[in-house]
Each structure stands twice: as C-alpha cells, then as structure tokens.
LUMLOKOL-562626 format. One record per residue: x, y, z of N, C-alpha, C in turn. Coordinates in Angstrom, 3 decimals. Each point is the difference from the previous one (the first is absolute). Last residue first. Example, Ala and Ser with C-alpha at 12.3 -4.5 7.8 and 13.67 -1.06 7.14 Angstrom:
! LUMLOKOL-562626
PT     n_px     n_py     n_pz    ca_px    ca_py    ca_pz     c_px     c_py     c_pz
PT   12.850   -2.250    7.080    0.820    1.190    0.060   -0.770    1.090    0.730
PT    0.290   -5.720   -0.070   -0.890    1.190    0.000    0.900    1.200    0.000
! end
This chain:
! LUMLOKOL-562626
PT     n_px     n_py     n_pz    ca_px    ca_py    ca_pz     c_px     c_py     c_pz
PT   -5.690   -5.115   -2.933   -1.128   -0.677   -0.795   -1.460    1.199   -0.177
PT    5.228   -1.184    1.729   -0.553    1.113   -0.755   -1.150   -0.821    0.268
PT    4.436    0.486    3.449   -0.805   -1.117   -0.927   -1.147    0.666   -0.246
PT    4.914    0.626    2.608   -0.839    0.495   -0.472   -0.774   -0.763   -0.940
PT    3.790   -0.534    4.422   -0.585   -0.184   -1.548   -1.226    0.614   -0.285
PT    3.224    1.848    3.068    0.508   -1.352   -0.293   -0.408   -0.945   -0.636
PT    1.390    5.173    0.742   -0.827   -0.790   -0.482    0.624   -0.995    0.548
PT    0.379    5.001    1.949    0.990   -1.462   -0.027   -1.171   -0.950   -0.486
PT    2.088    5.512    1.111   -1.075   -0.775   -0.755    0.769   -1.713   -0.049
PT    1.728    4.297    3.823   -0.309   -1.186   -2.000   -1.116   -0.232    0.021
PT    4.013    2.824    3.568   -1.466   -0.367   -0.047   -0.188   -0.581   -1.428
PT    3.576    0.312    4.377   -0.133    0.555   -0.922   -1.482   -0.548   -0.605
PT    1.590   -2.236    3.605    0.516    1.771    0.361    0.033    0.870   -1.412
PT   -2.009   -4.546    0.403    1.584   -0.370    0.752    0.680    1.616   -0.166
PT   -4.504   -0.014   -2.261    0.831   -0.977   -0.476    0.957   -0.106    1.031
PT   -4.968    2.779   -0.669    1.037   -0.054    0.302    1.033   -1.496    0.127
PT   -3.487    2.174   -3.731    0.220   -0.885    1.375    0.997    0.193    0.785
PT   -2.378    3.231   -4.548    0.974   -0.751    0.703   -0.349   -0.708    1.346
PT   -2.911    3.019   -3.435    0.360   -0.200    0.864    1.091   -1.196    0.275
PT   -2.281    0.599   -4.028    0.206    1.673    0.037    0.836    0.068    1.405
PT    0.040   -3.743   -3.789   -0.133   -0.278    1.097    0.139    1.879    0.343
PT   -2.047   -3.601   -4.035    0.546    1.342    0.469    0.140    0.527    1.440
PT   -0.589   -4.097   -4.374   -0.108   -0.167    1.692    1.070    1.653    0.074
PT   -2.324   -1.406   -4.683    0.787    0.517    0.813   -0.018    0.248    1.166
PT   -1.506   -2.814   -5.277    0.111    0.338    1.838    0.836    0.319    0.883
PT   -1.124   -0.279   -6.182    0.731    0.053    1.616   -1.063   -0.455    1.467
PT   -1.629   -0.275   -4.809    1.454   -0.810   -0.001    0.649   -0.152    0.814
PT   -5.558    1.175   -0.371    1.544    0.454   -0.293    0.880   -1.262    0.381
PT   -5.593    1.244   -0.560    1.057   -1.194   -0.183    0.965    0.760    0.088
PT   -3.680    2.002    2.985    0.114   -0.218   -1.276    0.840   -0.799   -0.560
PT   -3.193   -0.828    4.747    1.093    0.915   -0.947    0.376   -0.611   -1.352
PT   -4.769    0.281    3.820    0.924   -0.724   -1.573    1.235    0.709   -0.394
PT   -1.371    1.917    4.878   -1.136   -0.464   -1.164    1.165   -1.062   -1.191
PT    1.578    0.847    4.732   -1.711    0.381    0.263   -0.679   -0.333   -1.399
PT    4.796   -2.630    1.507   -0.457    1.395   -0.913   -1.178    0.146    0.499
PT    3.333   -2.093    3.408   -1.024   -0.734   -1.221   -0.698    1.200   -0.793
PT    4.247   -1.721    3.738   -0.775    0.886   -0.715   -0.381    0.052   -1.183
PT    1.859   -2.619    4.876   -0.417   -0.572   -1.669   -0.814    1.713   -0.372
PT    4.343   -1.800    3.438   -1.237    0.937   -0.316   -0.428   -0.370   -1.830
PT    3.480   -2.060    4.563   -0.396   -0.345   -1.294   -1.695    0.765    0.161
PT    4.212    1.834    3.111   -0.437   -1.037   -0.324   -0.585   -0.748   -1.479
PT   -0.040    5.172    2.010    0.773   -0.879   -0.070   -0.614   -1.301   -0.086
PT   -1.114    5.769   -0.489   -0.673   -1.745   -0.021    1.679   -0.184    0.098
PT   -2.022    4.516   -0.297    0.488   -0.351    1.198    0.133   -1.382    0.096
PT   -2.953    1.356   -3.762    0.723    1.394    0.761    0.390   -0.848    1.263
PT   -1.528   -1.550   -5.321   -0.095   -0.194    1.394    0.489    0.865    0.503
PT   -2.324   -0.567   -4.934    1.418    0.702    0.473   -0.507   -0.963    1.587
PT   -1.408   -0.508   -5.573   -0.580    0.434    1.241    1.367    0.409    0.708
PT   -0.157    0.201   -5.027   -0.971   -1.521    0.479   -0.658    0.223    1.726
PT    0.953    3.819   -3.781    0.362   -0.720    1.304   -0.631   -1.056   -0.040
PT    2.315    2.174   -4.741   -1.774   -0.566    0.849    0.794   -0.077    1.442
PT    3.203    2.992   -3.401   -0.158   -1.752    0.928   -1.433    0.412    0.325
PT    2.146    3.629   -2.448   -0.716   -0.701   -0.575   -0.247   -1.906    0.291
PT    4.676    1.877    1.632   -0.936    0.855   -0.924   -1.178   -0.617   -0.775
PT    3.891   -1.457    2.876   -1.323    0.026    0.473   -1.064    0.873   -0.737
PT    4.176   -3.619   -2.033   -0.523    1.011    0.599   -1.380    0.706    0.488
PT    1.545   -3.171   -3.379    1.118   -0.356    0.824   -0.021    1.370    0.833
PT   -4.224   -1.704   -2.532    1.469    0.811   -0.371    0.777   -0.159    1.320
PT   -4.736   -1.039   -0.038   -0.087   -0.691   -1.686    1.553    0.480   -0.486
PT   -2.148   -1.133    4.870    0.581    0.772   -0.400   -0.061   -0.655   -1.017
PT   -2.232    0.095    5.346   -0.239   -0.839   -1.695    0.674    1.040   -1.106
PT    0.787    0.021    5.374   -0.214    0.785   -1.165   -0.670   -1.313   -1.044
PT    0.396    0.839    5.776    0.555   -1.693   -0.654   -0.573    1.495   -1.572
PT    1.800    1.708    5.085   -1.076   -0.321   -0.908    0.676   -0.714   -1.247
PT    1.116    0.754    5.888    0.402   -0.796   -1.483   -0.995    0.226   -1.043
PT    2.565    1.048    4.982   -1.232    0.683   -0.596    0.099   -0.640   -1.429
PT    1.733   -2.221    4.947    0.371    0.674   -1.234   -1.591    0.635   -0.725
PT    2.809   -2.335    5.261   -1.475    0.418   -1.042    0.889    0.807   -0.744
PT    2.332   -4.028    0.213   -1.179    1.310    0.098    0.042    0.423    1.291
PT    2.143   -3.993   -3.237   -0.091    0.976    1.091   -0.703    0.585   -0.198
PT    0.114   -3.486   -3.309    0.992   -0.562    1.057    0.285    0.778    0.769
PT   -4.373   -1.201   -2.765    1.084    1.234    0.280    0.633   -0.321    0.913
PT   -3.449   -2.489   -4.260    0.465   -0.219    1.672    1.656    1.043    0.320
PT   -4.422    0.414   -3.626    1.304   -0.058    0.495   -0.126   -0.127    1.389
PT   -3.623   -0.415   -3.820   -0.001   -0.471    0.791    1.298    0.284    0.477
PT   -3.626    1.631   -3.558    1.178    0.474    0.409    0.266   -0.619    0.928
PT   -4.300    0.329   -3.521    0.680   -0.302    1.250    1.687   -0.054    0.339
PT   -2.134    0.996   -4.476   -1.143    0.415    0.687    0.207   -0.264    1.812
PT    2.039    0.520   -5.441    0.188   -0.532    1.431   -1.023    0.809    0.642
PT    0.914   -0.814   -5.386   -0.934    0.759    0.893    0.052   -1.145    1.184
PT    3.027    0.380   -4.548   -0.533   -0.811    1.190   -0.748    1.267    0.623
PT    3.697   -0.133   -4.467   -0.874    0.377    1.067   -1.110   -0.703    0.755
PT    4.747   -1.769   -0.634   -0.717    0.368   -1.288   -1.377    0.896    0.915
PT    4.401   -1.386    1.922    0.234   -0.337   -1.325   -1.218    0.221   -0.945
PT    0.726    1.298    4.979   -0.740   -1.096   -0.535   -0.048   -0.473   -1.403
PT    3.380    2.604    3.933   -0.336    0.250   -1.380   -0.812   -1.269   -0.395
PT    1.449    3.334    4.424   -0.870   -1.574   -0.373   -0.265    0.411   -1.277
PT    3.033    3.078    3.208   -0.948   -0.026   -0.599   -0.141   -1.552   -1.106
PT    0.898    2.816    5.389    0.356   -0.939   -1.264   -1.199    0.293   -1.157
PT    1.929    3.809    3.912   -0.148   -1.012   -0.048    0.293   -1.362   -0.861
PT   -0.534    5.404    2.404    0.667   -0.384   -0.571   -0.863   -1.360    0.114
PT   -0.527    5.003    1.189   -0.358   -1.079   -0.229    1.139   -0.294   -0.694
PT    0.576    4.426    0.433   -1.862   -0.489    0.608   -0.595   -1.212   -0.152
PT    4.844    2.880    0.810   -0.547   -1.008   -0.741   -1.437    0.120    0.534
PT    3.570    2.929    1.508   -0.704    0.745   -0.736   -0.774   -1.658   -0.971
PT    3.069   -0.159    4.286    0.301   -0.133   -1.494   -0.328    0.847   -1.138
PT   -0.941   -1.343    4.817    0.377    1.840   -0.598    0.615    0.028   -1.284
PT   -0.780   -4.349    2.408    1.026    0.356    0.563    0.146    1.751   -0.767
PT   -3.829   -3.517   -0.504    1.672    0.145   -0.925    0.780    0.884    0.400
PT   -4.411   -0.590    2.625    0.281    0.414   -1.491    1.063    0.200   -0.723
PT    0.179   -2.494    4.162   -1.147   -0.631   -0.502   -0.291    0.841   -1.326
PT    5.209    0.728    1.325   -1.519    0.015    0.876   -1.159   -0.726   -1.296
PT    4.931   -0.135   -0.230   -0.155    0.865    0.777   -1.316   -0.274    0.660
PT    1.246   -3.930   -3.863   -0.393    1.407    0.208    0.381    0.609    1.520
PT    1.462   -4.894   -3.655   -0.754    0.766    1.502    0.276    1.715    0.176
PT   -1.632   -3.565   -4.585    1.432    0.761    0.911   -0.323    0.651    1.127
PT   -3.141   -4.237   -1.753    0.074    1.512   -0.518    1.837   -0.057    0.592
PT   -1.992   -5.096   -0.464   -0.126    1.298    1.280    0.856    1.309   -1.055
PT   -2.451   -5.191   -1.200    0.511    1.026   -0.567    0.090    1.050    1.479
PT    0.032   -5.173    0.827   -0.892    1.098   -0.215    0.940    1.149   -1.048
PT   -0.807   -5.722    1.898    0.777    0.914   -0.941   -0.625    1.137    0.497
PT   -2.049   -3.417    1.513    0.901    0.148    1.004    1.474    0.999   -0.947
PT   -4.355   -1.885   -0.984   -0.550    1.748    0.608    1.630   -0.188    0.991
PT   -0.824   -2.270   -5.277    0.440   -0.392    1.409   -0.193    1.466    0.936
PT   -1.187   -0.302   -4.966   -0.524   -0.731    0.931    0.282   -0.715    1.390
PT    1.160    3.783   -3.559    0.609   -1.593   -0.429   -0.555   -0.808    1.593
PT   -0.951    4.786   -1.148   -0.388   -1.192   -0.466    0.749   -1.105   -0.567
PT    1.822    3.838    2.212   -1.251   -0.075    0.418   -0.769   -0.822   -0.714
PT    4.515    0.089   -0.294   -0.805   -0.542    0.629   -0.620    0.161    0.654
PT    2.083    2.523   -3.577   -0.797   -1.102   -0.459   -0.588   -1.064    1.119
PT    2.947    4.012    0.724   -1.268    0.522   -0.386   -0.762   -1.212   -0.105
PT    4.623    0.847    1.016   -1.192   -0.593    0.645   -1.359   -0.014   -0.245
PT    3.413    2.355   -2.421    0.059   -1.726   -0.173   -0.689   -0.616    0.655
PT   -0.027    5.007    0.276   -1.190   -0.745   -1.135    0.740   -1.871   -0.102
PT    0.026    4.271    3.042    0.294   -1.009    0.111   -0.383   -1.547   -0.707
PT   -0.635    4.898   -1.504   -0.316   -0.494    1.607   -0.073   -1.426    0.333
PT    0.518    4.636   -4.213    0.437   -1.529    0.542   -0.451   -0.267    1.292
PT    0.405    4.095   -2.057   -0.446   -0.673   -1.234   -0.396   -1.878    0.551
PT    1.736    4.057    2.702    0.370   -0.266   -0.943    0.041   -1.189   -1.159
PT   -3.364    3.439    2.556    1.521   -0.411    0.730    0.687   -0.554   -1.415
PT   -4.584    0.723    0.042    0.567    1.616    0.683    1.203   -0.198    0.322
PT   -2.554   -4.102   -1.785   -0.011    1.254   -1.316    0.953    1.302    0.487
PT   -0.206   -5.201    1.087    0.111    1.219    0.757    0.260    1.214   -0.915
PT   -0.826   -5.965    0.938   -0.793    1.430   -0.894    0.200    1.035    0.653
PT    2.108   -5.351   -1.190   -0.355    1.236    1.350   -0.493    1.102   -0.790
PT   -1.567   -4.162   -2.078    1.590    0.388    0.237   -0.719    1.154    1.076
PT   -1.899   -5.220   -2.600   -0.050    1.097    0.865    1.451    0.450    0.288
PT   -3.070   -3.367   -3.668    1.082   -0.018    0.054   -0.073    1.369    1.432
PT   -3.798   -2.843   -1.367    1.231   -0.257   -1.395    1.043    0.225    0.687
PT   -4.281   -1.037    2.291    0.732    0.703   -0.051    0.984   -0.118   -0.561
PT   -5.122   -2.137    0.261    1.251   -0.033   -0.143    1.227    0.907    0.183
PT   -5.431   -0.379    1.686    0.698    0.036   -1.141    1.423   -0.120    0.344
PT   -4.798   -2.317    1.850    1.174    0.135    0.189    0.772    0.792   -0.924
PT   -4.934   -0.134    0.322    0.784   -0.971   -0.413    1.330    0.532    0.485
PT   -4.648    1.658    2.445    1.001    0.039   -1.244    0.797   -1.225    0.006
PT   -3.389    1.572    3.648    1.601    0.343   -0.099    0.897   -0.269   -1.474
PT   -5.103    0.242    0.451    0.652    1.434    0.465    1.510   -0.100    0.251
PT   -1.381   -2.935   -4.489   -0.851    0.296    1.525    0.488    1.135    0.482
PT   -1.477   -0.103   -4.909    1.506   -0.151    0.812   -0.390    0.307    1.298
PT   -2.181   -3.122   -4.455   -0.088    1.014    0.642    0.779    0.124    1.588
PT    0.541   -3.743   -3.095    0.125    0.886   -1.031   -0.092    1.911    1.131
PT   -0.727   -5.004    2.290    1.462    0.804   -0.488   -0.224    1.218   -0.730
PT   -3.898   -2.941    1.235    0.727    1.238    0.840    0.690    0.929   -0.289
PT   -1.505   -3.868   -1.802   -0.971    0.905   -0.701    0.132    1.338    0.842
PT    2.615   -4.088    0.622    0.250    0.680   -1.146   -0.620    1.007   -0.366
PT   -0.849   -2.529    3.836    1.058    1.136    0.095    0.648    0.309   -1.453
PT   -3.933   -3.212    0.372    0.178    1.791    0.956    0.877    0.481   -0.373
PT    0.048   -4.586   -2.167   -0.660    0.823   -0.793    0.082    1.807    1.011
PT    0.783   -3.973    1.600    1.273    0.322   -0.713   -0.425    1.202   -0.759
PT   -3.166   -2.359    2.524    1.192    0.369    1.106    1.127    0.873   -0.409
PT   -4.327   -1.992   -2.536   -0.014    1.134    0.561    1.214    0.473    0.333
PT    0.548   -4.105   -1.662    0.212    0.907   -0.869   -0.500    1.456    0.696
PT   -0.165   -4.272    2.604    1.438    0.539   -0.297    0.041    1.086   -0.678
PT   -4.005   -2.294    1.519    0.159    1.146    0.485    2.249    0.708   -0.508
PT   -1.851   -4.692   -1.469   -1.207    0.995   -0.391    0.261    1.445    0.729
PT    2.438   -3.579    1.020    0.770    0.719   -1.491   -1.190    0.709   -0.476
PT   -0.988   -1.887    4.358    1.555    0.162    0.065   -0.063    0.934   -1.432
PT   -3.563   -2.878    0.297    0.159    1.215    1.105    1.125    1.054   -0.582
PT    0.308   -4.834   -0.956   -0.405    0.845   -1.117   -0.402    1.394    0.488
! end
C-alpha cells in the first residue's frame, strides 16, 4: 500500500512542470526547408534542402561551391536555408550539426521569406562540427528560420556551406 500512496505525488511533478518552458524547450517541428539565396539566384540547392531534418546526420544539404571562403568576389554576403515552421513559434535554441568548416553562421527568426526585419537568434564565428546557439533573451513567434552562412568551409578545393541536421526548440 506504500507503493500507491506515493504514486500520485510521482505523476502529479512533472505535470506541474510541463506548462512552464524549461531552458532547452520542447522540440519544434520543421514543416518544410529550401535553399536561401536572396544575392544569387533565388535558389541554393533547394532539393537538398529537406535533409536537414529528416533525421539522419548521414544526409546533408551542401551550398554550391565557391572560389573562396567569401563567395569567390561574388559580391554575396551570405547565403543559406530557410526553415518554414508552418505557424509562428518562438525558437529559442538552434542545434546544427555542420558537415565543414570553419564557417561563419548566424541563425535569423523570420516572419518573411527574407532578411528584412529577422530577430537574431545568435551567430558562431569559425565553428564546425555540432554548435548549439541559444538566443540571450525570449524570442518573438515567427514562421521562419534562417541558417545564414556569411563565411564558407573549405570543401575538396572549393568552398560551402554544408548542413546535416538542424533541430529547433
């Protein structure tokens, strides 16, 4: 009888938890992702785009290869993806695992298919591997997220950007 007397506390915590949002959050979803290249042409390798979340780190999305770590004199100032969450959401952590580097990457919170009027969520300078960037204060709800890559990796003699998954919460 022990036993079913302490059951209801047990069940009872973590409900009285849930409602309020820990520091890593609930997991959010990602509806749908395409290449994002506002200074080029509209596109970036947008079929690959989707496995950055389809949950294998052995898929990746990789950019077009460039001249040099700044796009080869392009006149670009970034390029990248953009994460459509089907409804607005307030992300607060950013977890991508990067298939080269070092790269320069800032993560946007976007309410438009563009960088106009994006929140920063945060940025890294020189990272490879798996980088978690985490907002400093509460962000606001939007629809987007935009992985913005200002720096390139170098790639087998040319240079990219290279996801291999990305995860919200």
């Amino acid at each position: 009888s022990s036993a079913t007397a302490n059951a209801p506390p047990a069940t009872a915590a973590p409900t009285q938890g849930a409602p309020t949002e820990s520091a890593g959050g609930q997991p959010i979803a990602i509806l749908s992702a395409t290449g994002f290249d506002p200074q080029g042409d509209g596109q970036e390798k947008n079929s690959q785009a989707p496995r950055v979340y389809d949950g294998n780190l052995s898929t990746a999305w990789t950019s077009e290869g460039y001249g040099s770590a700044n796009f080869g004199g392009l006149g670009k100032k970034g390029l990248g993806v953009r994460l459509d969450l089907g409804q607005p959401t307030s992300v607060n952590q950013v977890t991508i695992d990067l298939g080269n580097g070092p790269v320069d990457v800032t993560v946007y919170a976007a309410t438009k298919d563009s960088l106009d009027g994006t929140t920063v969520i945060g940025a890294a300078t020189d990272a490879s591997g798996r980088i978690q960037i985490k907002a400093a204060t509460a962000m606001p709800k939007t629809q987007y997220v935009i992985v913005w890559f200002t720096k390139l990796g170098p790639d087998g003699g040319r240079f990219r950007a290279t996801i291999s998954e990305i995860a919200l919460s």
